[in-house]
py3Dmol code that shows the C-alpha trace and the ligand (Angstrom):
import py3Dmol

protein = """\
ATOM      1  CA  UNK A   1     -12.598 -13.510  78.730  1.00  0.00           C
ATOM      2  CA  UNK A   2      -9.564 -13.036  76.348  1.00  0.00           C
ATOM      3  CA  UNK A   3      -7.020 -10.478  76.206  1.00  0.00           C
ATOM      4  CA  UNK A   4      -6.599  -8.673  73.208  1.00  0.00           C
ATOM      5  CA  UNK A   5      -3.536  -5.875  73.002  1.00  0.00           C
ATOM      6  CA  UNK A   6      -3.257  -4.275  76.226  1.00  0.00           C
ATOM      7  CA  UNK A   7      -6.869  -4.907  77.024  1.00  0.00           C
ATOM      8  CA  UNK A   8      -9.099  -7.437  78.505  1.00  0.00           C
ATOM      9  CA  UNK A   9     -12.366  -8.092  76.890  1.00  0.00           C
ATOM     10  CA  UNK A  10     -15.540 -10.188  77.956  1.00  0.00           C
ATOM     11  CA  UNK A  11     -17.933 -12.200  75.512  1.00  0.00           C
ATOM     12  CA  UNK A  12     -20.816  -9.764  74.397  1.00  0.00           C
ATOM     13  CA  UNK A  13     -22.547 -11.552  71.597  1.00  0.00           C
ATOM     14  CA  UNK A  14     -21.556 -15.074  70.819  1.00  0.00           C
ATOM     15  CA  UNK A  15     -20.623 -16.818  67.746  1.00  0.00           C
ATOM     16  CA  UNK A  16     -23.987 -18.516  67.172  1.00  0.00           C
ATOM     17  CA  UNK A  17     -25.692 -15.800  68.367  1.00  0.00           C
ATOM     18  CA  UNK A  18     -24.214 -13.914  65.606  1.00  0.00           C
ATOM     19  CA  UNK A  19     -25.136 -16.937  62.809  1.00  0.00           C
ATOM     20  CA  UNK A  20     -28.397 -16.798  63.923  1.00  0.00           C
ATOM     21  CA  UNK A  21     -29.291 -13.017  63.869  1.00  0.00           C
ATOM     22  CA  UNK A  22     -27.233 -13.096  60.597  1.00  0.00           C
ATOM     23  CA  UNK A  23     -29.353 -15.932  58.567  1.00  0.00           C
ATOM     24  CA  UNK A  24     -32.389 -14.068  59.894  1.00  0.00           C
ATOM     25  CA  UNK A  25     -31.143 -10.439  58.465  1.00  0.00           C
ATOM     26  CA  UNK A  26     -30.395 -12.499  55.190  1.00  0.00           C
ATOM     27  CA  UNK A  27     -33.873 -14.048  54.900  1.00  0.00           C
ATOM     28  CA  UNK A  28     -35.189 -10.514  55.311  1.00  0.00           C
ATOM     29  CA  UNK A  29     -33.256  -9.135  52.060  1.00  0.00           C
ATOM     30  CA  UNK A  30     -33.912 -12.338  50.134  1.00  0.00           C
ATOM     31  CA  UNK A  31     -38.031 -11.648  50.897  1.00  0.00           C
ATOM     32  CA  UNK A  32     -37.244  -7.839  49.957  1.00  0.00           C
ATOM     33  CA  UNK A  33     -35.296  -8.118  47.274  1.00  0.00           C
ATOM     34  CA  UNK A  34     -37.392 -11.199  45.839  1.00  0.00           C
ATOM     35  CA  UNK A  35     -36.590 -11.641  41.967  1.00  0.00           C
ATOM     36  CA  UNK A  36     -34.633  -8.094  41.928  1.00  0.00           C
ATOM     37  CA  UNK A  37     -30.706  -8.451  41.364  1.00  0.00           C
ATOM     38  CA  UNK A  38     -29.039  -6.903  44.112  1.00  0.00           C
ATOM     39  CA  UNK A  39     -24.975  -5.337  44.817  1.00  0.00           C
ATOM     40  CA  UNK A  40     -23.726  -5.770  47.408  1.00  0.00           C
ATOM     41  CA  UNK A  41     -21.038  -3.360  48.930  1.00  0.00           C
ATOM     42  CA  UNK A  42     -18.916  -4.301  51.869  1.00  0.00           C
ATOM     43  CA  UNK A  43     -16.832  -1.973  53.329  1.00  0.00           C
ATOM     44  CA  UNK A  44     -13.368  -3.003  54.958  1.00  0.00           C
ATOM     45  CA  UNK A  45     -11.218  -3.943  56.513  1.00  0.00           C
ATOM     46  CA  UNK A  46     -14.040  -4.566  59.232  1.00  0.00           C
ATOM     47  CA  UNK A  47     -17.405  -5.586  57.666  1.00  0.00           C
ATOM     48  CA  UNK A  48     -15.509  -8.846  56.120  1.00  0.00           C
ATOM     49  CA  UNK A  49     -16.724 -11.817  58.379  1.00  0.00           C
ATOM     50  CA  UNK A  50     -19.855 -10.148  58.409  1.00  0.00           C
ATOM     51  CA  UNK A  51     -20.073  -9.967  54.257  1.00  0.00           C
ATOM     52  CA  UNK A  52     -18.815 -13.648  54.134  1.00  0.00           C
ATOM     53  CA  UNK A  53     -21.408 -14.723  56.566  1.00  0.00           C
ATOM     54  CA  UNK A  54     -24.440 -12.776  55.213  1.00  0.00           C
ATOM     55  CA  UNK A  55     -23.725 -13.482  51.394  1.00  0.00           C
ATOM     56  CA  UNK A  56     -23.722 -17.447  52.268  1.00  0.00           C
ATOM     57  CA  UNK A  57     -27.416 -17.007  53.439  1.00  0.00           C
ATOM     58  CA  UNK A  58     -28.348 -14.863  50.057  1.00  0.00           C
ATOM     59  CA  UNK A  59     -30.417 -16.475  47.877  1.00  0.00           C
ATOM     60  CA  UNK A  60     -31.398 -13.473  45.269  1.00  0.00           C
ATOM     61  CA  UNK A  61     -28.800 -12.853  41.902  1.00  0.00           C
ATOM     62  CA  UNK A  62     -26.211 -10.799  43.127  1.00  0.00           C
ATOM     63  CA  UNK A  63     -22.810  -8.739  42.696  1.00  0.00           C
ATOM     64  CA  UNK A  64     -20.459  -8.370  45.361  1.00  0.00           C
ATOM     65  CA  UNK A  65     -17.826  -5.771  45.821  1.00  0.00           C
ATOM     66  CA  UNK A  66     -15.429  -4.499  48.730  1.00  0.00           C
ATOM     67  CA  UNK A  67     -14.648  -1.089  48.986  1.00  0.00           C
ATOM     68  CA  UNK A  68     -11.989   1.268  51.101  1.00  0.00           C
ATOM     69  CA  UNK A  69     -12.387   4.641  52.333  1.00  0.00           C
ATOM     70  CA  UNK A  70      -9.464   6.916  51.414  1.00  0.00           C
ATOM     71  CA  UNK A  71      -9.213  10.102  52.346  1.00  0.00           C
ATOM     72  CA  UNK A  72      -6.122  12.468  51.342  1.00  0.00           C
ATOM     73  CA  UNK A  73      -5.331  16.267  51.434  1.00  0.00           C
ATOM     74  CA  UNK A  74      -6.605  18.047  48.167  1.00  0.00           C
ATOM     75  CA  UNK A  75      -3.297  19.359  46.182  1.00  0.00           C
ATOM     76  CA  UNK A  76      -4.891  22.888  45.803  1.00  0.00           C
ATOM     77  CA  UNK A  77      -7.729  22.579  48.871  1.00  0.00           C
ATOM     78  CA  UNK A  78      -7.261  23.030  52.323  1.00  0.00           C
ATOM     79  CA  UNK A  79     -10.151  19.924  52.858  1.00  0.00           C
ATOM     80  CA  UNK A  80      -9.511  16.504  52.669  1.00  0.00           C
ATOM     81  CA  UNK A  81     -10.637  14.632  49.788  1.00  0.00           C
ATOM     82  CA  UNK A  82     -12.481  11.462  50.233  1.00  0.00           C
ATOM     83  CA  UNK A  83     -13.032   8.667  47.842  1.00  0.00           C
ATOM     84  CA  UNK A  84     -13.685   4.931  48.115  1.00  0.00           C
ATOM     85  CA  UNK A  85     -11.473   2.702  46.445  1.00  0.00           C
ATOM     86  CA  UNK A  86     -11.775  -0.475  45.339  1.00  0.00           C
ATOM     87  CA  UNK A  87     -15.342  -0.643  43.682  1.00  0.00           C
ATOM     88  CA  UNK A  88     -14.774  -1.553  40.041  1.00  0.00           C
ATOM     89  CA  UNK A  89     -18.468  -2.093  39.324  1.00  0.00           C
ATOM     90  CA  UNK A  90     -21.224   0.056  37.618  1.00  0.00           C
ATOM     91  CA  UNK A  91     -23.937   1.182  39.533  1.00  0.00           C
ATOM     92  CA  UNK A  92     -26.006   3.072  37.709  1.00  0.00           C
ATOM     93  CA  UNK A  93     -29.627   1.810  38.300  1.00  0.00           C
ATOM     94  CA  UNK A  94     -28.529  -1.048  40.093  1.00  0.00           C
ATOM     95  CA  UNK A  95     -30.235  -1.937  43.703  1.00  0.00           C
ATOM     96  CA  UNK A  96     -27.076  -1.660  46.031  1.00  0.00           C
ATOM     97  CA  UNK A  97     -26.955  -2.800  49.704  1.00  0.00           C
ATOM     98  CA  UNK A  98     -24.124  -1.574  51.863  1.00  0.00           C
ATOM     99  CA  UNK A  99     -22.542  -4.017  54.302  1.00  0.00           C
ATOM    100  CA  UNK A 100     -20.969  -2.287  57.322  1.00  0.00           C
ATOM    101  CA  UNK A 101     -19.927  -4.188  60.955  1.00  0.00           C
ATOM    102  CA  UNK A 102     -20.847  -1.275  63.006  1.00  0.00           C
ATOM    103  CA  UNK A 103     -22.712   2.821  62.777  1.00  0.00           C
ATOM    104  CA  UNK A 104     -21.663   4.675  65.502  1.00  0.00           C
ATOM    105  CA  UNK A 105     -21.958   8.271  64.885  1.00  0.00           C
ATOM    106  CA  UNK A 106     -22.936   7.180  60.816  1.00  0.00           C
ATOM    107  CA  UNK A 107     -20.347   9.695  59.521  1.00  0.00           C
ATOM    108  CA  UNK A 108     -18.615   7.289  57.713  1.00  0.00           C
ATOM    109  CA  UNK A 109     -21.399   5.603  56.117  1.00  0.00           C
ATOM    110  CA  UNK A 110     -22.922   8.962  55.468  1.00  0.00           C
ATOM    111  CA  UNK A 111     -20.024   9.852  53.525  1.00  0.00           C
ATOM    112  CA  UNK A 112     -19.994   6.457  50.800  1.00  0.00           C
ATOM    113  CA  UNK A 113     -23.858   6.776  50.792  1.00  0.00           C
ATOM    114  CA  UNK A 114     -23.281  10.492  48.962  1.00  0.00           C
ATOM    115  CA  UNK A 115     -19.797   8.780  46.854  1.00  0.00           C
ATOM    116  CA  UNK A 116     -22.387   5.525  45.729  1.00  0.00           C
ATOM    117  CA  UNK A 117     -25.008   7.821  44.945  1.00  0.00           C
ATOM    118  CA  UNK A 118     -23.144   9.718  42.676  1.00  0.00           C
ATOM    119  CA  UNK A 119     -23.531   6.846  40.296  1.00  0.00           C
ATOM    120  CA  UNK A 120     -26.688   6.981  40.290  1.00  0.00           C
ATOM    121  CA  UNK A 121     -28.160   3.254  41.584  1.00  0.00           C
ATOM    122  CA  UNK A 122     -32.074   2.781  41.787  1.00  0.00           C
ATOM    123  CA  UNK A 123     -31.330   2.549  45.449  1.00  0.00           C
ATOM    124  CA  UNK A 124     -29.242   2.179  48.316  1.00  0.00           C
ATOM    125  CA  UNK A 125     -29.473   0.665  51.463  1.00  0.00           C
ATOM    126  CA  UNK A 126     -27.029  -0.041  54.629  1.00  0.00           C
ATOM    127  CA  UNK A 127     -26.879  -3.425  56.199  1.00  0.00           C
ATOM    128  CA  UNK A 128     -25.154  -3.356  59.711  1.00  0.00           C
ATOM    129  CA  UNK A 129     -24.379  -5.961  62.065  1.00  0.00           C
ATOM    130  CA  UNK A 130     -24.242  -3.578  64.702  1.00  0.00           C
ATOM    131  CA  UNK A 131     -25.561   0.037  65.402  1.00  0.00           C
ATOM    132  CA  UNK A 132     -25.295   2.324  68.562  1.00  0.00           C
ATOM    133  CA  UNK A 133     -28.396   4.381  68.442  1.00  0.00           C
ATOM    134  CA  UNK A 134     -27.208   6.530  71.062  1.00  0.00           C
ATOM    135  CA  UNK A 135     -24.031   7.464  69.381  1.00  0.00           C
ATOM    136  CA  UNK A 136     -25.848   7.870  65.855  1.00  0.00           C
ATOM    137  CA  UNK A 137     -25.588  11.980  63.986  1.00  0.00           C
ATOM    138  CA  UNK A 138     -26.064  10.321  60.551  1.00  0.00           C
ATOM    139  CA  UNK A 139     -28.661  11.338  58.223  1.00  0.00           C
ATOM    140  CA  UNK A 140     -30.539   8.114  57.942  1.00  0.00           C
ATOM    141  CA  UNK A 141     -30.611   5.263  60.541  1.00  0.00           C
ATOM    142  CA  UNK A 142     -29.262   2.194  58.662  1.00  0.00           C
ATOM    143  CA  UNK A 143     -32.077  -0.257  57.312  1.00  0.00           C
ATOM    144  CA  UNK A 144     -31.252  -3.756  58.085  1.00  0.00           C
ATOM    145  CA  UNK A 145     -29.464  -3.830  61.616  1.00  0.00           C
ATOM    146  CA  UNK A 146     -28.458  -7.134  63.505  1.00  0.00           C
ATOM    147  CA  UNK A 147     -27.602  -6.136  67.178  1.00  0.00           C
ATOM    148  CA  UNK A 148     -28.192  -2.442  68.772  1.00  0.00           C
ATOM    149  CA  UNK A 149     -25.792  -2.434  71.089  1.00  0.00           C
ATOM    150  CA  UNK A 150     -24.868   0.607  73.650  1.00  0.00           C
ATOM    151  CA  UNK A 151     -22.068   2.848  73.113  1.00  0.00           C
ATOM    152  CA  UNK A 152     -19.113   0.923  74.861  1.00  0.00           C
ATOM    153  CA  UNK A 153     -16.328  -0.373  72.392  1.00  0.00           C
ATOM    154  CA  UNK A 154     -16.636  -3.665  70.988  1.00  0.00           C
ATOM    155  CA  UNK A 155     -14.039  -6.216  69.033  1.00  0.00           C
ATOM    156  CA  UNK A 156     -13.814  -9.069  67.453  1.00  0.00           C
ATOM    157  CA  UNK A 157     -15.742 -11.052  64.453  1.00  0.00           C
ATOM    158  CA  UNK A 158     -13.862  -8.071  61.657  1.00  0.00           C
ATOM    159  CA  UNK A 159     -13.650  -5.431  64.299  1.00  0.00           C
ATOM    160  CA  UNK A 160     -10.186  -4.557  65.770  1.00  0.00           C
ATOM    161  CA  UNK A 161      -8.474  -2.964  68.650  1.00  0.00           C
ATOM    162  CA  UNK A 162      -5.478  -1.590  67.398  1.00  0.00           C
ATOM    163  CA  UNK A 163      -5.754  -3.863  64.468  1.00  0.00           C
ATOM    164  CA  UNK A 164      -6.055  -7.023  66.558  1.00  0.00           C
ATOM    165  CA  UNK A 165      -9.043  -9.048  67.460  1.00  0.00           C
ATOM    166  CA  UNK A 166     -10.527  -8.842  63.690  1.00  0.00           C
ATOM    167  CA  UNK A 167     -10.051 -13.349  63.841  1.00  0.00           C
ATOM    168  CA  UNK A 168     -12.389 -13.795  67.144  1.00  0.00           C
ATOM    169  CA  UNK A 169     -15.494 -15.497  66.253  1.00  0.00           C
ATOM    170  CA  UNK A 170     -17.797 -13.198  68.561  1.00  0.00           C
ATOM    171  CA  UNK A 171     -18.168 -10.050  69.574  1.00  0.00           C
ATOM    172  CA  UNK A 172     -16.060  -8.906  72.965  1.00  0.00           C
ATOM    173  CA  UNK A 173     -16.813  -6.107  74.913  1.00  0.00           C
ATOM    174  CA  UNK A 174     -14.304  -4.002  76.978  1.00  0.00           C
ATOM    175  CA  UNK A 175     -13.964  -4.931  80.358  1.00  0.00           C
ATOM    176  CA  UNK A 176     -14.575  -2.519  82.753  1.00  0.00           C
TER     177      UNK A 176
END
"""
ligand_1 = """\
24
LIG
P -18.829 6.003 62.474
O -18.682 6.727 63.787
O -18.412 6.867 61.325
O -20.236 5.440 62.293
O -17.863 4.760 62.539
C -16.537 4.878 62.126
C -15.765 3.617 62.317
O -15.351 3.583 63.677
C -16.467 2.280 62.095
O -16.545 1.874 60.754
C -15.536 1.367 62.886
O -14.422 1.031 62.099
C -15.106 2.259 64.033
N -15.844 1.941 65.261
C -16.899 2.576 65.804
N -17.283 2.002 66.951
C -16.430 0.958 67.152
C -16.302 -0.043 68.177
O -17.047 -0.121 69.164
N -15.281 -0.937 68.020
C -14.435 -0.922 66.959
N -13.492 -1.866 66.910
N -14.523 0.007 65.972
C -15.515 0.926 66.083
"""
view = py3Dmol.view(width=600, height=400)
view.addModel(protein, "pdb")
view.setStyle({"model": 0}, {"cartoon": {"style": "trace"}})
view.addModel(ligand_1, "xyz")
view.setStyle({"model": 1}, {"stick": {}})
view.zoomTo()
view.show()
């Protein structure tokens, strides 16, 4: 158990649970992606114990990159504008993987699968640690998950409560 904010949260996946299902994902893209180059796309703030983890088990030639979501109100448009910051690479052609710590409803990964694609890569696929199925509206279930998990609010290991927790080396769930 460990208290994190105002909350109290249990153990839900452990640290070498996570290493484990996390060397296994990674053996899956190296086997995929066998003699391709791949870039990689992590998304922050959350996905980056996850991105360190994974990219120490990848084997293939690869780029790696950390984008932002930004979204702003248009000057002219009533809408809000989103745009990911932070990318700096070309991806026209390229084979790009997106690295996300959790899809809930998939909105947001929805969203920098249509900004990516604008450039035009060969292809693009999501890599989650975690996905609630249950919770999922996206467009496209994400292709390499770690851990479905149900649709209760986790922390820990890059994901925060209030912007704490991101350090723990597991995965906590609420306690109810
Ligand atoms: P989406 O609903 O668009 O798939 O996810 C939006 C964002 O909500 C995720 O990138 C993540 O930052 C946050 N999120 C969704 N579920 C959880 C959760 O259980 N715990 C934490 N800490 N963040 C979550």
């Amino acid at each position: 158990m460990t208290r994190v904010g105002d909350k109290q949260f249990e153990v839900f996946i452990t640290a070498e649970e996570l290493q484990k299902e996390i060397a296994s994902l990674a053996a899956h893209i190296n086997k995929e992606y066998a003699g391709k180059e791949v870039v990689f796309i992590a998304v922050l703030n959350g996905a980056f114990m996850f991105a360190s983890d994974l990219m120490k088990n990848i084997s293939l030639d690869c780029r790696i990159s950390f984008v932002k979501m930004s979204s702003y109100k248009g000057l002219r448009s009533t809408g809000t504008v989103e745009e990911l910051i932070g990318l700096g690479l070309d991806l026209k052609g390229k084979e790009v993987i997106l690295v996300e710590d959790i899809v809930d409803t998939g909105l947001t990964i929805d969203k920098i699968i249509g900004l990516v694609s604008e450039q035009e890569p060969a292809s693009v696929k999501v890599c989650t640690l975690l996905y609630k199925p249950t919770a999922f509206k996206g467009s496209k279930e994400p292709d390499y998950v770690g851990f479905s998990i149900p649709d209760a609010f986790v922390v820990g290991y890059g994901l925060d409560y209030m912007e704490l927790g991101r350090n723990l080396n597991a995965i906590y769930q609420i306690k109810s």
